[in-house]
BABADO-520080 format. One record per residue (C-alpha): residue number from 0; residue in three letters; x, y, z. Coordinates in Angstrom, 1 decimal. Layout:
<koltors>
    i   aa      xx      yy      zz
  NUM  Ala       X       Y       Z
...
</koltors>
This chain:
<koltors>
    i   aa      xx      yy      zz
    0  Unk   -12.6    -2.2   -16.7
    1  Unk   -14.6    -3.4   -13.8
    2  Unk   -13.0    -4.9   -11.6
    3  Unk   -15.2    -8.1    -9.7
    4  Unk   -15.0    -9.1    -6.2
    5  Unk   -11.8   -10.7    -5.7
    6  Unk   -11.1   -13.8    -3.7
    7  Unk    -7.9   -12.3    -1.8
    8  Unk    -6.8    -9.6     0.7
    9  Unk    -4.8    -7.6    -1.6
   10  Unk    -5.1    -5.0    -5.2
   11  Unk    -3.3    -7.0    -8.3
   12  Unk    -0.6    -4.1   -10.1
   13  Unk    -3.3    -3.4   -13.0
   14  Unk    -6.5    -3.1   -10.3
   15  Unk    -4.2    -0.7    -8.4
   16  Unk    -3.3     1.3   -11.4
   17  Unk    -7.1     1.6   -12.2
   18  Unk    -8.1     2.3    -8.6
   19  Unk    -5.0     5.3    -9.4
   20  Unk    -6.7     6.4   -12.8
   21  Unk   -10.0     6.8   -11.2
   22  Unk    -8.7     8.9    -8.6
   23  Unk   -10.4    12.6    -8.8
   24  Unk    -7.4    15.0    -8.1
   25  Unk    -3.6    15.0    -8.3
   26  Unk    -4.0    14.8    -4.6
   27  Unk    -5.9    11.8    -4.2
   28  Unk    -4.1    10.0    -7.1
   29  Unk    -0.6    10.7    -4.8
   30  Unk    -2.1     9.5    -1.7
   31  Unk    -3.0     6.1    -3.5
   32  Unk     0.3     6.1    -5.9
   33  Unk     2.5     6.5    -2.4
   34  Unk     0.4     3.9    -0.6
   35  Unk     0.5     1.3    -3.1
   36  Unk     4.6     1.9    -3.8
   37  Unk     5.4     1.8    -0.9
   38  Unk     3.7    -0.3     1.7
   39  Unk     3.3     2.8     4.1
   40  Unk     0.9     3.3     6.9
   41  Unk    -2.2     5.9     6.2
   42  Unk    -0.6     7.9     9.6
   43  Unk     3.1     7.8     8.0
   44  Unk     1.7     9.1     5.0
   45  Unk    -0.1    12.1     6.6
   46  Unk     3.6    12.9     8.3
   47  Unk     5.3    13.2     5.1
   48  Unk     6.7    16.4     4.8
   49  Unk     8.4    18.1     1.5
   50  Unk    11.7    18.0     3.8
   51  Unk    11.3    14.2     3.6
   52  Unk    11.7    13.2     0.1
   53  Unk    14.8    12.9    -1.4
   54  Unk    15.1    12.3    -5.4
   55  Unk    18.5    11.6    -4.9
   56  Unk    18.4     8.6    -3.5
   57  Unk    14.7     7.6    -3.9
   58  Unk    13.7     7.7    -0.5
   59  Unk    11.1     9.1     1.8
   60  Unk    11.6     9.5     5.2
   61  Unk     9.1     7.9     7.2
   62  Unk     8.4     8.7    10.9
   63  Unk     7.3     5.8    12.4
   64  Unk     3.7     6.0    13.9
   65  Unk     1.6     2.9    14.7
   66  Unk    -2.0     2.6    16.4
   67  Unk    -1.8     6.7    16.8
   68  Unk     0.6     6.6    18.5
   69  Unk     4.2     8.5    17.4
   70  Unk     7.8     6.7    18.2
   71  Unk    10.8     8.3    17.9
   72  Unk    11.8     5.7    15.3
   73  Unk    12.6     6.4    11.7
   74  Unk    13.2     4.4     8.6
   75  Unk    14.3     5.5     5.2
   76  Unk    11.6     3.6     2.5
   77  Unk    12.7     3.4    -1.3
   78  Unk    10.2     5.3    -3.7
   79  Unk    10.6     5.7    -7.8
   80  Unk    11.4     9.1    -9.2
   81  Unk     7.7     9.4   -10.8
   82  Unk     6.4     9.3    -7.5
   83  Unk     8.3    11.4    -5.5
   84  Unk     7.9    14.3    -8.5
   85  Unk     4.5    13.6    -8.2
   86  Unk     4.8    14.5    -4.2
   87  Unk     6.7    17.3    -4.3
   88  Unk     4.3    19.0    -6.9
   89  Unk     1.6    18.6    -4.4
   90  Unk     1.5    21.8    -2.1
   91  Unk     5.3    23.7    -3.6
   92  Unk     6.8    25.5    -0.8
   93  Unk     4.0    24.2     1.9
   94  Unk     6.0    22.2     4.4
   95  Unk     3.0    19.3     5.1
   96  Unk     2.1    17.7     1.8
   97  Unk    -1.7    15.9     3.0
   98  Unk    -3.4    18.4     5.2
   99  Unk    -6.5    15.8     5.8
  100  Unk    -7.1    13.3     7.7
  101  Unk    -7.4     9.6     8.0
  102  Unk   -11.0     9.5     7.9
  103  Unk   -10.4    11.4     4.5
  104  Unk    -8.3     9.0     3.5
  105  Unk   -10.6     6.2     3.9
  106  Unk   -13.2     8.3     1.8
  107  Unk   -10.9     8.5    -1.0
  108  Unk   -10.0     5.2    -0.9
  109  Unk   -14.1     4.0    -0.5
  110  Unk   -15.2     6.2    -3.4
  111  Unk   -12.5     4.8    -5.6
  112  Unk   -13.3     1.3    -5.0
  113  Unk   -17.2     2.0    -5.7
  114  Unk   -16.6     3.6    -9.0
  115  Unk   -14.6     0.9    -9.9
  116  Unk   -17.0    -1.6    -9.1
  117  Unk   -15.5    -3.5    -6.4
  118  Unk   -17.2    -5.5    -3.7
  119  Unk   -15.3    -6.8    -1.4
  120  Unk   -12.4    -8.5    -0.9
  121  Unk   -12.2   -12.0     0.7
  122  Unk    -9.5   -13.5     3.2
  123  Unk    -9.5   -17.2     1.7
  124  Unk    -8.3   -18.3     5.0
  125  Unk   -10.4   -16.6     7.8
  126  Unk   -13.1   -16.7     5.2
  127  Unk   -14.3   -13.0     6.2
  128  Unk   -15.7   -10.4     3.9
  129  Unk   -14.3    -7.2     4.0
  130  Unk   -14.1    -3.6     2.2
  131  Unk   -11.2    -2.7     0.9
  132  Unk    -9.1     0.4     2.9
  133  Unk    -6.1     1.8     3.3
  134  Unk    -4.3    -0.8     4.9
  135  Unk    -5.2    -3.2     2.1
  136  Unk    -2.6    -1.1    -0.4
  137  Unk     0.0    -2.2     2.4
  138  Unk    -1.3    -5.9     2.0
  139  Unk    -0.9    -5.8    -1.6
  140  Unk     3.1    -4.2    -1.5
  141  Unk     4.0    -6.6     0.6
  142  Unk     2.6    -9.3    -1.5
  143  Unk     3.7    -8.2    -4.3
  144  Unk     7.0    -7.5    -2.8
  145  Unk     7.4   -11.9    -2.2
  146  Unk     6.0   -12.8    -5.1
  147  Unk     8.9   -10.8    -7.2
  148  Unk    11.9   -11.1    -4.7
  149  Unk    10.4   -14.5    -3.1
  150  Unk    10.3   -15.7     0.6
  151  Unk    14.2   -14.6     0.8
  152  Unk    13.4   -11.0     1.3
  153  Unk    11.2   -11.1     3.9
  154  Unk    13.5    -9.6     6.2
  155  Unk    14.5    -6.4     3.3
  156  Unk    10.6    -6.3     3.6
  157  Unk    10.3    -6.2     7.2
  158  Unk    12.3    -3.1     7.3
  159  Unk    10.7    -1.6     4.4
  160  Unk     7.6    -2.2     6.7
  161  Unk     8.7    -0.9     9.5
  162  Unk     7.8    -3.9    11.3
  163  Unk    10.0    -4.4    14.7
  164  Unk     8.7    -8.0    14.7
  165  Unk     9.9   -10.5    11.7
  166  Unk     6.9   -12.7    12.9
  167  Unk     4.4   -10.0    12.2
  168  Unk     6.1   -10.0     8.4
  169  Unk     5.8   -13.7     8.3
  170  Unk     2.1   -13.4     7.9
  171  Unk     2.4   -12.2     3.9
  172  Unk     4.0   -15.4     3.1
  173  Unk     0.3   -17.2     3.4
  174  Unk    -0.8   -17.9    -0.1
  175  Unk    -4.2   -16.1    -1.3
  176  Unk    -6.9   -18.7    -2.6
  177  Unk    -6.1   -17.8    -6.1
  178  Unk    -2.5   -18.7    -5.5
  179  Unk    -3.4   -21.7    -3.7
  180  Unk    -5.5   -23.0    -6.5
  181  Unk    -2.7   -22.2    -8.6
  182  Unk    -0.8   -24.1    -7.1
  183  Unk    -2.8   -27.3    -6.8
  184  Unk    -3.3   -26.8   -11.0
  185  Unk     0.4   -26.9   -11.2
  186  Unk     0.4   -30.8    -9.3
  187  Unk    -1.8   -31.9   -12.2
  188  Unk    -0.3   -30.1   -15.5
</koltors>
């Protein structure tokens, strides 16, 4: 299953299980799976610590970090059972669960994207070209995120974001060019 250049910022549920599928080890199929579920940044991901997960209540503790640099701020971020099994079988007993780094990260997520066959991905509104990365599995939670609760969660998104601005949040609730075209085929059906 190829995937073609899309005509949007974000992964669609089935690319981003076949980007997951394609992924060489258990350990870069987690780093993908936790990215994609749950909207994460790639330096929050790297903090995760066994301590952190709790099956209990589906949640991983995340220790806010943004542009390098660590806050003291902290925000609980829902996760489904597979995933957090799928974590804690990582490094058993090893308190840091990713012990790489970003540019790592960005290597898994490049070689992925090749050997699925994907170009590049296209903001229909800027009208820029670029390569998918980490940051675009964040796009497509949050997207994916108002397309099935709608533009009335945007603040249960925020949080889940970590974002201490609603207005930075706001920006997901632009519509894609697909979506847009969508949209205009609806006027005339």
């Amino acid at each position: 299953m190829p995937l073609k250049d899309l005509h949007r910022f974000y992964f669609t549920m089935p690319e981003i299980d076949y980007l997951i599928s394609l992924a060489k080890c258990p350990r870069d199929k987690a780093i993908l799976r936790v990215l994609s579920r749950t909207g994460i940044r790639v330096g929050e991901l790297l903090g995760i610590e066994g301590k952190d997960l709790d099956h209990f209540h589906g949640t991983i503790l995340i220790h806010a970090e943004k542009g390098g640099d660590y806050k003291a701020k902290r925000r609980l971020v829902p996760a489904d059972l597979e995933t957090l099994i799928q974590l804690r079988s990582l490094r058993p007993g090893i308190p840091e669960l990713f012990d790489i780094t970003r540019q790592r990260v960005d290597q898994i997520i490049k070689a992925v994207c090749q050997d699925a066959g994907l170009g590049r991905l296209l903001d229909f509104y800027s009208g820029s070209m670029t390569k998918p990365h980490a940051h675009t599995f964040r796009h497509s939670f949050a997207m994916h995120w108002i397309k099935v609760h709608g533009q009335d969660a945007i603040l249960e998104l925020s949080k889940v974001l970590g974002h201490s601005d609603i207005k930075t949040t706001m920006a997901y609730l632009r519509y894609s060019g697909q979506e847009l075209h969508q949209a205009y085929d609806k006027l005339w059906q």
